[in-house]
C-alpha positions as CSV (number, residue, x, y, z in Angstrom):
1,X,102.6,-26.1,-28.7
2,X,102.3,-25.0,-25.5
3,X,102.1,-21.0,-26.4
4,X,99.8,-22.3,-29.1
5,X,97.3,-23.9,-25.8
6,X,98.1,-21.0,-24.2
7,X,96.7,-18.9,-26.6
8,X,93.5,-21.6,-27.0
9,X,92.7,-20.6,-23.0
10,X,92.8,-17.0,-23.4
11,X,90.6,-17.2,-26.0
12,X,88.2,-19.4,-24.2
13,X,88.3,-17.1,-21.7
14,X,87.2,-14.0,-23.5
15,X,84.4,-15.9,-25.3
16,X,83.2,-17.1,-22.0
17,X,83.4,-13.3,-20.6
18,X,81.5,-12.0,-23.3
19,X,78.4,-14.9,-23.4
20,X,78.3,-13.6,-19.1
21,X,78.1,-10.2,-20.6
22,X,75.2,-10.7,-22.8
23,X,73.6,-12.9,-20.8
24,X,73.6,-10.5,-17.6
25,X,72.3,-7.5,-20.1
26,X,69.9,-9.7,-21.2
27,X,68.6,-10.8,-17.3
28,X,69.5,-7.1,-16.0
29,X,66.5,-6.0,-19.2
30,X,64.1,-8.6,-18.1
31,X,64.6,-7.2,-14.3
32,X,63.9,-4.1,-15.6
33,X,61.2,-4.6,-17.7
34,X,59.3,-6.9,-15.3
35,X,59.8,-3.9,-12.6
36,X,58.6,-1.5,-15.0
37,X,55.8,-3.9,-15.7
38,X,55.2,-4.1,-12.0
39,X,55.2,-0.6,-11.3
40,X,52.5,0.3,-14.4
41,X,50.1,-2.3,-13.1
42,X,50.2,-1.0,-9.5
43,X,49.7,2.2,-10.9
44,X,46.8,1.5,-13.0
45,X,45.7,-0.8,-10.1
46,X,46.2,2.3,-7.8
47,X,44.3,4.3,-10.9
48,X,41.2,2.3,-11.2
49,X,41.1,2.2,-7.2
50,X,40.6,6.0,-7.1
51,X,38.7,6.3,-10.3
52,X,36.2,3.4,-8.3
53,X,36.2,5.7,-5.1
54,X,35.4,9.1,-6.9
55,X,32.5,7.4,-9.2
56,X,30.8,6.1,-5.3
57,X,31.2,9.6,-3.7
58,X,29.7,11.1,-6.8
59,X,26.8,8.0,-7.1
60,X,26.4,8.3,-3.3
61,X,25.8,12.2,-3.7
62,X,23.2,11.9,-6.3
63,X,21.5,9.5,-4.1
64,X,21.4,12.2,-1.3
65,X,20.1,14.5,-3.7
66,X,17.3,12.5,-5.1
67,X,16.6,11.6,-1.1
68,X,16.8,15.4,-0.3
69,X,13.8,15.9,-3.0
70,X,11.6,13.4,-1.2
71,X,12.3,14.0,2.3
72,X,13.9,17.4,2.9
73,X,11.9,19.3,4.6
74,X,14.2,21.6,7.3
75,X,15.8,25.0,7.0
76,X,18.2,24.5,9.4
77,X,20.5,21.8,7.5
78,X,22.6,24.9,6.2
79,X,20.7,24.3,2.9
80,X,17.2,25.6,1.7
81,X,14.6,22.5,2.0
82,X,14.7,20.5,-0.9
83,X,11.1,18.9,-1.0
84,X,9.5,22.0,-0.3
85,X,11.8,24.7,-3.3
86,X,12.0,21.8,-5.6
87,X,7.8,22.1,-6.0
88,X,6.9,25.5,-4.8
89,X,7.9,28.8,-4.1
90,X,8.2,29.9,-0.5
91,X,10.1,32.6,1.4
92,X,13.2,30.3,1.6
93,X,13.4,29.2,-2.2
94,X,12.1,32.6,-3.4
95,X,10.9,30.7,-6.4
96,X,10.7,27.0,-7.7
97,X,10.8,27.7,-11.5
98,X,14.6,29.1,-11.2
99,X,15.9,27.4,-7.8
100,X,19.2,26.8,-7.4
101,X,21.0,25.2,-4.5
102,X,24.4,23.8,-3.3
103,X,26.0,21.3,-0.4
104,X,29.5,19.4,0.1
105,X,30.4,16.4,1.7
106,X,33.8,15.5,3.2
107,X,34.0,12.0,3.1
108,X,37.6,11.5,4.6
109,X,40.6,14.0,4.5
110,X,41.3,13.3,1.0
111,X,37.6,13.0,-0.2
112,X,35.0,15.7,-0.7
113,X,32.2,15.9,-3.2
114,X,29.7,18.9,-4.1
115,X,26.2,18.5,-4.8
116,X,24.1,20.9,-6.7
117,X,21.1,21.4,-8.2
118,X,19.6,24.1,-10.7
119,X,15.9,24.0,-11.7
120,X,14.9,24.6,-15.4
121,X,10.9,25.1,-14.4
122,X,9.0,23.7,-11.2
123,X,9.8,19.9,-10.1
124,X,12.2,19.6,-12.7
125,X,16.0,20.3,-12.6
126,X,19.4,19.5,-13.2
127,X,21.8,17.7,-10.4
128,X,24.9,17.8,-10.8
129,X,27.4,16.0,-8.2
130,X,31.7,16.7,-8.5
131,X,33.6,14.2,-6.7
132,X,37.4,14.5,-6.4
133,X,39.8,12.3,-4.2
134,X,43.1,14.0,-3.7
135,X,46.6,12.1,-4.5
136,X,50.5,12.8,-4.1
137,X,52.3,15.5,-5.5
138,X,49.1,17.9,-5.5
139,X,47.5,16.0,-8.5
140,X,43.5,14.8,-7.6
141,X,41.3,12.5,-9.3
142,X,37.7,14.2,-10.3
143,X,34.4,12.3,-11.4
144,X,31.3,13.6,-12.4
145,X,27.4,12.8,-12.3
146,X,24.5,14.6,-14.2
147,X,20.9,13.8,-13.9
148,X,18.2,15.6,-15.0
149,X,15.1,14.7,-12.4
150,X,11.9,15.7,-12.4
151,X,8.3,15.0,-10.2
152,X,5.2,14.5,-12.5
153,X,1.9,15.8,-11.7
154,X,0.2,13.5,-9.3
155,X,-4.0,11.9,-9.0
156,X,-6.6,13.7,-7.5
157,X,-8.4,11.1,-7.1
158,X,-5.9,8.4,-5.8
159,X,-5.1,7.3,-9.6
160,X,-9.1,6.3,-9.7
161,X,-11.3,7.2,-12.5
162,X,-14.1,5.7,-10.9
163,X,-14.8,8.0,-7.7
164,X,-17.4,8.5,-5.1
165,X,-16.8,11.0,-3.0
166,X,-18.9,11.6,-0.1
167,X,-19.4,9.8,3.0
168,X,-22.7,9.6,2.8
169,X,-22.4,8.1,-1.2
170,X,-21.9,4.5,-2.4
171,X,-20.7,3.0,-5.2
172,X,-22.9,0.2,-6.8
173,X,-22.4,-2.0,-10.0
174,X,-24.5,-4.4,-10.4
175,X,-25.5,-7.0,-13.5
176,X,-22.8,-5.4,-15.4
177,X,-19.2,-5.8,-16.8
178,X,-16.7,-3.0,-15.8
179,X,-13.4,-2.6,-16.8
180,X,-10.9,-0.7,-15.3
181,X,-7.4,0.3,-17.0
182,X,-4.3,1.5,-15.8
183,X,-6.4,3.0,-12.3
184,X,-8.6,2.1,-9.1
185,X,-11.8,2.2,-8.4
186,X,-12.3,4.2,-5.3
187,X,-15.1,5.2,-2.5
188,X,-15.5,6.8,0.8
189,X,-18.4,4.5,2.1
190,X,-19.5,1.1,0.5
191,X,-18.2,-0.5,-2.7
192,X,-21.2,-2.8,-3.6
193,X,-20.9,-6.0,-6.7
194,X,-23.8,-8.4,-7.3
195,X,-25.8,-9.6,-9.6
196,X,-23.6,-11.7,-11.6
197,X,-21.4,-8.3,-12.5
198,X,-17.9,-9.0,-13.5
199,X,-15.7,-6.4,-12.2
200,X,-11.8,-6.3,-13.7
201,X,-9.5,-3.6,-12.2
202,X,-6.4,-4.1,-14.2
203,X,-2.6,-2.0,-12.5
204,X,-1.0,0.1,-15.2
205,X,2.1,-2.0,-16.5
206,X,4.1,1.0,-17.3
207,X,4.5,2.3,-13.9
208,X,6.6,0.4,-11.2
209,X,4.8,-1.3,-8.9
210,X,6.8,-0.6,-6.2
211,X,5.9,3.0,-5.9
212,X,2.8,2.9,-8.2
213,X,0.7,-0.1,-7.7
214,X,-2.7,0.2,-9.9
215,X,-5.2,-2.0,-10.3
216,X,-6.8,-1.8,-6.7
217,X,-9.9,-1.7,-5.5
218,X,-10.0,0.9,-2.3
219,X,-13.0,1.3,0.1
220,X,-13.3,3.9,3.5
221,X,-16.0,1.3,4.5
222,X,-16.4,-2.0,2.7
223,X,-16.2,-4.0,-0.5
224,X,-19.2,-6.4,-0.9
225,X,-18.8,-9.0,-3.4
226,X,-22.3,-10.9,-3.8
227,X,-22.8,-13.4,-6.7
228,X,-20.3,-11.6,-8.5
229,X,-16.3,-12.0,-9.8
230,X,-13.9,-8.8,-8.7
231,X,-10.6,-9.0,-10.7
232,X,-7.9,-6.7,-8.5
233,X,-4.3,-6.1,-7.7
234,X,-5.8,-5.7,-4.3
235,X,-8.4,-5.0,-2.3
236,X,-8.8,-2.2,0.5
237,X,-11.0,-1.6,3.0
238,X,-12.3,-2.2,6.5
239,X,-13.7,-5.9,5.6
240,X,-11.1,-7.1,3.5
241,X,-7.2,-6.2,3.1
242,X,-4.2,-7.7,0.4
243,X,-1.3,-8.1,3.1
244,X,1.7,-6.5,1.9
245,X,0.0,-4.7,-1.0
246,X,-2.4,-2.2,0.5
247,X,-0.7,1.0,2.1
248,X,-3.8,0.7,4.3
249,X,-6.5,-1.2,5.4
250,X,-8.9,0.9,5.1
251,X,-7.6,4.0,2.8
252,X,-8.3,7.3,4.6
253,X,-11.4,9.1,3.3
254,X,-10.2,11.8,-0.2
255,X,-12.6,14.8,-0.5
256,X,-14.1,14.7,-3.6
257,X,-12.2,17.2,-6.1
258,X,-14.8,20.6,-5.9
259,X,-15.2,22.7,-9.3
260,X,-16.1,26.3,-9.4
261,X,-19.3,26.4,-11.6
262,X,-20.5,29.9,-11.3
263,X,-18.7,31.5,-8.5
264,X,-17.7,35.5,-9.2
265,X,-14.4,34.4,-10.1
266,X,-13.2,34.6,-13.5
267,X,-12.0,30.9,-12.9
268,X,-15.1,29.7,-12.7
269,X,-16.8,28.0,-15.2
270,X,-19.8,30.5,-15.9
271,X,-17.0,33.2,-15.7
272,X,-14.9,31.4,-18.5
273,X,-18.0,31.0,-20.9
274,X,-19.1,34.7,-20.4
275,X,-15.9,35.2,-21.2
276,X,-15.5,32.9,-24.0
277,X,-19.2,34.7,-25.8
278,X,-17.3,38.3,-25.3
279,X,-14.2,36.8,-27.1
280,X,-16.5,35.1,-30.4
281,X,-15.1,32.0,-28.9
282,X,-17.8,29.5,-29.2
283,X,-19.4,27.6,-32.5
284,X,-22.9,25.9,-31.9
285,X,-23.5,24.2,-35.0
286,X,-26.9,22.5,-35.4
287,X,-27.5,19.9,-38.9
288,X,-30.3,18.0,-39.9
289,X,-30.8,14.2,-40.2
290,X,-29.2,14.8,-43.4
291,X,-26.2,16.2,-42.4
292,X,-27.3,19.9,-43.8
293,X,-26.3,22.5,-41.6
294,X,-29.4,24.6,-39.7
295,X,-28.1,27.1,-37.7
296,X,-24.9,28.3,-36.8
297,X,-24.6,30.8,-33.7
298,X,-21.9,32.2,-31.6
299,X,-22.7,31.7,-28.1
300,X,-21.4,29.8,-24.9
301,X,-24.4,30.2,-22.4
302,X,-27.7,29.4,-22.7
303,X,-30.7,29.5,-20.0
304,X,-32.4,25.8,-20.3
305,X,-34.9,26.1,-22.5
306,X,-32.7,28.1,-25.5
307,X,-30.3,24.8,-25.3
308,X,-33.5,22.4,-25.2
309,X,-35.1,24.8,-28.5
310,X,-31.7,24.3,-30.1
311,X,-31.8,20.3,-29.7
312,X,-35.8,20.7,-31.2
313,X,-34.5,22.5,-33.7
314,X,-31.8,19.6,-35.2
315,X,-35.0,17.3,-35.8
316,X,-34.6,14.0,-35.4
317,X,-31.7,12.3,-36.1
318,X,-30.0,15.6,-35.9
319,X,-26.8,16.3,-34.7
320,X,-26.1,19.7,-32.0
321,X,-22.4,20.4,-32.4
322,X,-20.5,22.6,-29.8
323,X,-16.8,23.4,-31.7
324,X,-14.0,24.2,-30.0
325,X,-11.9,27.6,-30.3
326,X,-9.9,29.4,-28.6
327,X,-7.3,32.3,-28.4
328,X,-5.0,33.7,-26.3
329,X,-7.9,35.9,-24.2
330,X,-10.4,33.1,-23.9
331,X,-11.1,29.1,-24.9
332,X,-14.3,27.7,-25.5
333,X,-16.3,26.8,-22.6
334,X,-20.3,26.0,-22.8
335,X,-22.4,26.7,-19.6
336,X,-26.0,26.1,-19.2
337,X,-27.9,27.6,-16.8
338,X,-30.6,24.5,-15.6
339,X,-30.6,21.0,-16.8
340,X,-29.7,18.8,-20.1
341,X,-32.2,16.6,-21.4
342,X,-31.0,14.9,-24.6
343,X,-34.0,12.6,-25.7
344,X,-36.0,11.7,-28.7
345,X,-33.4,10.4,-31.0
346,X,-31.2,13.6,-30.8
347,X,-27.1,13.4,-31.0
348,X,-24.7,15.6,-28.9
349,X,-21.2,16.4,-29.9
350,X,-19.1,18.2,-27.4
351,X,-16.0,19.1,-28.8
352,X,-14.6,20.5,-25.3
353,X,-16.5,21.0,-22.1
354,X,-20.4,21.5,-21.1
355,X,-21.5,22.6,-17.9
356,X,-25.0,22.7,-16.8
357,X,-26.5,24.1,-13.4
358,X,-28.7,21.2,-12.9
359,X,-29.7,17.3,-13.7
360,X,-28.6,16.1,-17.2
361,X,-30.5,13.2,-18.7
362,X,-28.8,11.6,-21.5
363,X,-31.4,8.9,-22.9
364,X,-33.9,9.1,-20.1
365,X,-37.0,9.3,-22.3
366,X,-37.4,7.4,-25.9
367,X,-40.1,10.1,-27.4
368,X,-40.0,13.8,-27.8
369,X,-43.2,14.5,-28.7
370,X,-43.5,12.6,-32.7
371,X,-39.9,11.5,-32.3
372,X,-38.8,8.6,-30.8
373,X,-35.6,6.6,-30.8
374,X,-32.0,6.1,-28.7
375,X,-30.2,9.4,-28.1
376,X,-26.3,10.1,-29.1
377,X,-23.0,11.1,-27.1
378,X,-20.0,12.1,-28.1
379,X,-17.1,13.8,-26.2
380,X,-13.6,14.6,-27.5
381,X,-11.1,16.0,-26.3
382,X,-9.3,19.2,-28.2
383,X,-5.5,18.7,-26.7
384,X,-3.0,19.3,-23.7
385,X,-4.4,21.7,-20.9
386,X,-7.6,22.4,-22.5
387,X,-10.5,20.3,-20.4
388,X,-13.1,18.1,-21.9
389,X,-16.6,16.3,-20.1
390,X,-19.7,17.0,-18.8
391,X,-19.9,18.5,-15.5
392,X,-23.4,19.2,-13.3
393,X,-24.0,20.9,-9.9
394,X,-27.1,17.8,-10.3
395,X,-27.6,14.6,-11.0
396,X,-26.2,12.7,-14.4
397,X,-28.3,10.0,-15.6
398,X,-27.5,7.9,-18.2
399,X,-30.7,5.9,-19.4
400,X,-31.6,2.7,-21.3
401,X,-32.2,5.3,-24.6
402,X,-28.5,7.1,-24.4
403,X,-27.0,5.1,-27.7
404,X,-28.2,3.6,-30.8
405,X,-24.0,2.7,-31.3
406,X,-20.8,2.8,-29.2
407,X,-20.4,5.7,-27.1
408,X,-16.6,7.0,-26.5
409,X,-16.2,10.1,-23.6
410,X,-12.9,11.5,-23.9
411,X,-13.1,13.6,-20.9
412,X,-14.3,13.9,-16.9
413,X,-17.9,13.0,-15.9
414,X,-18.6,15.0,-12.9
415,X,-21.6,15.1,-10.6
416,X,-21.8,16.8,-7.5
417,X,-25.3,15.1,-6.6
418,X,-25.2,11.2,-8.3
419,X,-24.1,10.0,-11.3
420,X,-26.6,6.8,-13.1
421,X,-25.7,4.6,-15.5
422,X,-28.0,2.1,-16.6
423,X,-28.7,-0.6,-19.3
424,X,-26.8,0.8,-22.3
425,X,-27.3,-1.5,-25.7
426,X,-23.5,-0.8,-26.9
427,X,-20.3,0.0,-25.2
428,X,-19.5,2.8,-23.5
429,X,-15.9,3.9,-23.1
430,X,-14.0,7.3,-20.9
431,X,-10.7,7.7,-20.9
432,X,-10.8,10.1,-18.6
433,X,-12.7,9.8,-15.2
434,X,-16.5,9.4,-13.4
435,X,-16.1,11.5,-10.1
436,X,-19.6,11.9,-8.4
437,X,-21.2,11.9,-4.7
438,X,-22.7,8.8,-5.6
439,X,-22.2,6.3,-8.2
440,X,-24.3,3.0,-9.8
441,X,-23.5,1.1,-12.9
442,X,-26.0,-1.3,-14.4
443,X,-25.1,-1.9,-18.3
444,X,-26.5,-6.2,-18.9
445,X,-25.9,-5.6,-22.6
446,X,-22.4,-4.6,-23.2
447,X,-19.1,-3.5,-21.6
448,X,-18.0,-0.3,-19.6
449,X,-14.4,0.2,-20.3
450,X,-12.9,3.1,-18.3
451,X,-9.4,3.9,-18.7
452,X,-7.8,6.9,-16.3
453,X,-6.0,9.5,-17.8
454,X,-5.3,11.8,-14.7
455,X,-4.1,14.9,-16.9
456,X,-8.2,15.1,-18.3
457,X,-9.4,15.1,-15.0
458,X,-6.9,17.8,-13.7
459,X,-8.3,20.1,-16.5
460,X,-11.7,19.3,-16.1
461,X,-11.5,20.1,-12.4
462,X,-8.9,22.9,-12.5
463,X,-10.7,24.2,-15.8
464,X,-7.7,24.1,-17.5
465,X,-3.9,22.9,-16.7
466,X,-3.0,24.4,-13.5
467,X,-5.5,24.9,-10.4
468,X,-6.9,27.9,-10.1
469,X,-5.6,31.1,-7.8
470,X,-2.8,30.1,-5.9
471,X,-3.4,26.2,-5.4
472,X,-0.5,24.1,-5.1
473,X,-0.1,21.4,-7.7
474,X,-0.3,18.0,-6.4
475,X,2.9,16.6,-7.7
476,X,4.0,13.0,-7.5
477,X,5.5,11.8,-4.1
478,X,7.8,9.4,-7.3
479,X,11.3,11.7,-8.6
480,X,12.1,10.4,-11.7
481,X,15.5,10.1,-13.3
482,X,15.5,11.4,-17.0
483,X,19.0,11.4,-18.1
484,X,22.2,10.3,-16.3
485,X,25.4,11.6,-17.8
486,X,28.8,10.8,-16.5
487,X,32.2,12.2,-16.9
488,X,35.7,12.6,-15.6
């Protein structure tokens, strides 16, 4: 019995050793694991802190870049200046269209990140920034940033496709409604509204308007409102100022945009339609009230009275149609040497650009001789970098006989003397711009919807897309992000 007991505790015993055995294994696994566990998620915590601290260095280096293309103006930063090679080519960037440039940044002794920047024309490139944060052992973390940044081609006329440009000039509306889309209205004198005239001036909701606020109405002298409503974003000038809105009370004085009409150079405008007449380049097509075509001659410039025998000519009711061509030596351009005096129920198609020398009445006078009635204009524009309008060295009238329907200008009116709109029975609508020394709106009857396109009066000044000779472009103070691309 007792050996039997005996035997009873030894056997005890070896069941109790191996349940502390297993259990032991079993809390020696859970140690393990849990410091395995422990380890992994420092690791990853240690991971995502570097990862954090490379994608910063890399974010903070694209923000020096982008500030670099706005600001950087010095050549002795150990770097060529950004603002200036990123537009233009000088001496130091040897060429804007191709510039390429390069800086690093040590952060800290383990943090360092390289900034370059490789243009694929002027005012647009490629920025690159590497970041890399070295750890133990030799191995490094990298992160990196690629934007694609450009600057778009900037106003000549402060975003304003209404303009007046000289001192001496005013800008008057009165017993009229204008409105004003996406753009200012600008002068350098007086900005005059009375006579019950509703004026709306309406900021361009596709732009921001922190760095582009439309919609404003901007005077050198001052804005007088009499008996009259003026809907603006703000208002500008030496009598009246939005706080907080207006860059500056009042706006310094812009020199009206100047075109070459008839200068020697072949960028002038009499240059490009002699040009355009050697080339076969222009279509004058003149049709009856009836729609039956006339006459059909190619030429580009005309003394006054040939242009005034071609309107005859149409009859009335007729329509005198200047097509657009072109070709790699020469585009259509239309130059008159004198005045333009469409009257007598006559209808002008301008497919393009017409230039005259002196005054152009559009609707002036209701009779030509038998013929009476409202005159006809129509402007279109043919496409990308080819201007459109109706330019004068003279005045521009606009008279209470200038449409028997809607009239639609898709182009620049330019005057260099004064520029006269008044009493028009239907609407009349430019998406373009009205640039002239002097400027006064009176339509009682209908509407006067302008809406600015700033690439239409680039070409109608510059005669084309880029300014002629060796003119900088006016690029937009505004770098804008196109693409952001990130990797590791």
């Amino acid at each position: 019995m007792t050996n039997q007991w005996t035997k009873m505790k030894i056997s005890s015993k070896g069941s109790l050793l191996i349940i502390a055995i297993l259990v032991l294994g079993i809390l020696l696994f859970l140690a393990s694991y849990f410091i395995s566990f422990s380890l992994t998620g420092s690791q990853m915590s240690r991971s995502k802190t570097v990862s954090t601290k490379a994608y910063y260095l890399a974010e903070a280096g694209i923000a020096e870049a982008i500030w670099k293309l706005k600001n950087d103006e010095i050549t002795t930063d150990g770097d060529t200046p950004w603002k200036i090679c990123f537009v233009t080519s000088t001496d130091d960037c040897l060429g804007c269209s191709n510039w390429q440039d390069s800086f690093t940044r040590n952060y800290d002794d383990n943090s360092t990140t390289t900034i370059s920047i490789q243009n694929s024309r002027c005012a647009k490139g490629e920025i690159i920034a590497t970041s890399t944060v070295l750890l133990s052992k030799g191995r490094t973390a990298q992160r990196v940033i690629k934007i694609k940044v450009l600057k778009a081609l900037g106003s000549l006329t402060e975003n304003s496709p209404i303009f007046s440009g000289a001192p001496s000039g005013e800008s008057t509306i009165q017993a009229s409604k204008i409105n004003v889309y996406n753009g200012n209205i600008f002068s350098n004198n007086n900005i005059n509204i009375k006579y019950w005239s509703t004026v709306n001036v309406y900021d361009n909701p596709t732009t921001p308007t922190s760095t582009d606020q439309e919609g404003q109405v901007l005077a050198v002298q001052n804005i007088n409102v009499s008996l009259s409503t003026l809907n603006a974003s703000s208002t500008c000038a030496k009598n009246c100022c939005t706080q907080g809105i207006c860059e500056k009370c009042p706006p310094d004085s812009i020199e009206m945009p100047a075109i070459d009409f008839d200068s020697d150079n072949p960028n002038s405008y009499k240059s490009k339609a002699e040009k355009a007449q050697e080339e076969g380049q222009c279509q004058v097509v003149g049709k009856n009230s009836g729609g039956t075509t006339v006459f059909s001659l190619n030429k580009c410039l005309f003394d006054e009275d040939e242009f005034e025998e071609l309107l005859w000519q149409v009859g009335k009711k007729g329509t005198l149609i200047l097509e657009h061509k072109t070709s790699g030596l020469a585009i259509s351009t239309y130059y008159i040497e004198g005045g333009i005096d469409l009257k007598g129920e006559r209808y002008l198609e301008i497919n393009g650009i017409l230039v005259a020398d002196e005054t152009i009445n559009i609707g002036e006078k209701f009779k030509w001789g038998e013929d009476y009635g409202f005159s006809q204009l129509k402007i279109a524009d043919p496409g990308d970098g080819i201007p459109s309008g109706l330019l004068t060295k003279g005045k521009m009238n606009f008279g209470p006989y200038s449409s028997f329907g809607d009239v639609e200008v898709r182009g620049l009116i330019y005057s260099q003397d004064e520029m006269r709109l008044t009493s028009l029975p239907h609407s009349f609508e430019v998406f373009g711009g009205i640039i002239a020394r002097k400027i006064s709106l009176s339509s009682a009857f209908s509407p006067i919807n302008i809406y600015l396109d700033n690439a239409i009066i680039r070409e109608g000044v510059w005669g084309g897309p880029q300014p002629p000779g060796e003119g900088a472009l006016p690029y937009s103070p505004v770098v804008t992000i196109e693409h952001w691309e990130e990797s590791y």
